[in-house]
N, C-alpha and C positions, 0 to 999 in steps of 0.2 A: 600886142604881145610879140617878143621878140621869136624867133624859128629855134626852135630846139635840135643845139649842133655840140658835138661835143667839142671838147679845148683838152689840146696837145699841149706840154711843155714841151720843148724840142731844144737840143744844142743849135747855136747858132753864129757864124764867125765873129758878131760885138758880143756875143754872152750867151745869152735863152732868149727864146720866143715863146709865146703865145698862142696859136696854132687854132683855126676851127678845123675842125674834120674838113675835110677835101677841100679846105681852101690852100688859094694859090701865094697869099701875103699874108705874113704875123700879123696879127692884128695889133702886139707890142713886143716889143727887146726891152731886155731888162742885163744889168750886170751880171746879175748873180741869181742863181735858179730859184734862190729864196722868194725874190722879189716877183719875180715869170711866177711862181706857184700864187704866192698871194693874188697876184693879176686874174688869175685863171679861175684861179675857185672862185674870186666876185663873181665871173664870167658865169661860170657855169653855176653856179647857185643862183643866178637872177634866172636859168633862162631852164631849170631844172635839167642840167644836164650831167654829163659825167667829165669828170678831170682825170687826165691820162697822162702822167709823167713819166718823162723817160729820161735814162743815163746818160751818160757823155757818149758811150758806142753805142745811142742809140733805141735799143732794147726798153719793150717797158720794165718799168721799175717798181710800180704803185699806181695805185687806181682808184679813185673817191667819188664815189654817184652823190647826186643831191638831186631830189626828187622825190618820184613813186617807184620805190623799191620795192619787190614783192617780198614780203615774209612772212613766214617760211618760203626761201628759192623753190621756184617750181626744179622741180629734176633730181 
């Protein structure tokens, strides 16, 4: 079973990346953040994790769990 990490979309100088949490290398570059997002959520839907997209400055922007989400949110 793969390590449950979550996946960044990030700007990147050829397009978008790919991103796991605290890694060091995209795991892919893509043109167009369409494409980085489709990449990501495979990513993180095989590995139940969370997809974290963000802007061009940056900032997140959108947020998509796939997993064990608790519901009703504790808090």
């Amino acid at each position: 079973m793969s390590k449950r990490r979550n996946q960044h979309v990030v700007p990147h100088q050829d397009g978008w990346a790919v991103k796991p949490e605290d890694g060091r290398r995209a795991s892919s570059i893509h043109e167009t953040q369409r494409e980085a997002i489709e990449r990501g959520r495979a990513i993180s839907q095989s590995q139940n994790s969370e997809l974290i997209i963000h802007g061009r400055d940056g900032r997140i922007r959108e947020r998509d769990t796939h997993g064990r989400d608790p519901y009703p949110p504790k808090g």
